[in-house]
N, C-alpha and C positions, 0 to 999 in steps of 0.2 A: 964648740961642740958641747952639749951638754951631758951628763952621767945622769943615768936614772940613779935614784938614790936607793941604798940599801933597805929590803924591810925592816921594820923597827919589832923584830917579834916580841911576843909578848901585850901585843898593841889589841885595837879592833881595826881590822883593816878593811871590813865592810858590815853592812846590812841588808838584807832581803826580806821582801813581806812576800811569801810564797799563799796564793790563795783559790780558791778554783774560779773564784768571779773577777779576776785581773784587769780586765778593761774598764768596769766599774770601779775598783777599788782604785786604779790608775788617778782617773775622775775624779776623785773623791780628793788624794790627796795635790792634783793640779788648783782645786777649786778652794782645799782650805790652807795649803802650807805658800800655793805659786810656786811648786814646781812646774818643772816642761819635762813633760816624757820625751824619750826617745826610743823609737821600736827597738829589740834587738830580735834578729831572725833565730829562733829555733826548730828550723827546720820543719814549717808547716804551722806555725803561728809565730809570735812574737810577743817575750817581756819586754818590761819597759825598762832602762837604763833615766835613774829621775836626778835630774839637775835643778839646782838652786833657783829663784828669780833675779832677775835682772842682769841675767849673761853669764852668771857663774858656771868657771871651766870644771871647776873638778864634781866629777856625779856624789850625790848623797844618799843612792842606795838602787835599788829596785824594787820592782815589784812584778812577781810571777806568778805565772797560772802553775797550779798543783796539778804538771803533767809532767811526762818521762823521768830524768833524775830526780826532783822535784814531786811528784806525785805522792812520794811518805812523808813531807815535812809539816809538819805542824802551823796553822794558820797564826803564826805572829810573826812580829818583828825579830828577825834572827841576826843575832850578832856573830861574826866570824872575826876570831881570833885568832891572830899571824902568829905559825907555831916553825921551826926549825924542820924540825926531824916527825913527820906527824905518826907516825910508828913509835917513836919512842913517847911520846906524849899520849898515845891511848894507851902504851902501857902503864905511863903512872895515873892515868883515869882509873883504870880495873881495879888496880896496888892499892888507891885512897878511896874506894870507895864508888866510883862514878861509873858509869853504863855507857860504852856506845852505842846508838841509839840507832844508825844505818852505817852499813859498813862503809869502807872509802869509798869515795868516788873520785874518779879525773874529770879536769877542764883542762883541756890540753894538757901542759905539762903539769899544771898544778895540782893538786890533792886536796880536799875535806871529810868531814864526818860529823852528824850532829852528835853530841852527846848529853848525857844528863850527872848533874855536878850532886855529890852528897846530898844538897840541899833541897835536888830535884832541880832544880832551874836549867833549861835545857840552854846551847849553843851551841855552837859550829867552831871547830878548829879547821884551819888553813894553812895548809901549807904553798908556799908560791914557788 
């Protein structure tokens, strides 16, 4: 039997391109990296879930259309950072200086929030 392994927080523990033109931008990166999408249902369309070429198991990001949860994020490559306690970690965003940028949101059990870092550089904290 196998144990899923503990998150590594502090990590990136994903990427999303959030964009309003998703099927095209899908496209885009099928034809220049050799990923292979795969749909995922959101409920009256579908992101893509983009996997590696040549049969690679594990996904290397997404790519979504800028609708429902997704509809305020910012058209780039967003990194999400695997955070413990993500309450506690937007309070030392405020504390040093950094802006949350959309309030929490759930995926199931999980939790995120973009934020913007002193320097300006936006990302996403995760909690799993």
């Amino acid at each position: 039997m196998s144990e899923t392994p503990a998150p590594s927080f502090g990590t990136a523990g994903w990427m999303d391109l959030t964009v309003p033109n998703a099927d095209e931008v899908r496209a885009f990166y099928e034809r220049v990296l050799g990923w292979k999408s795969h749909p995922l249902d959101m409920g009256g369309y579908s992101d893509f879930v983009m996997m590696p070429p040549l049969g690679g198991e594990k996904p290397v990001g997404g790519v979504c259309h800028a609708r429902g949860a997704n509809a305020d994020l910012p058209p780039v490559w967003m990194v999400y950072f695997l955070v413990e306690d993500i309450d506690a970690s937007l309070r030392e965003v405020e504390a040093l200086g950094g802006k949350a940028l959309t309030p929490v949101k759930s995926m199931g059990p999980s939790r995120y929030c973009v934020i913007r870092d002193p320097g300006g550089a936006a990302c996403a904290l995760y909690q799993p």
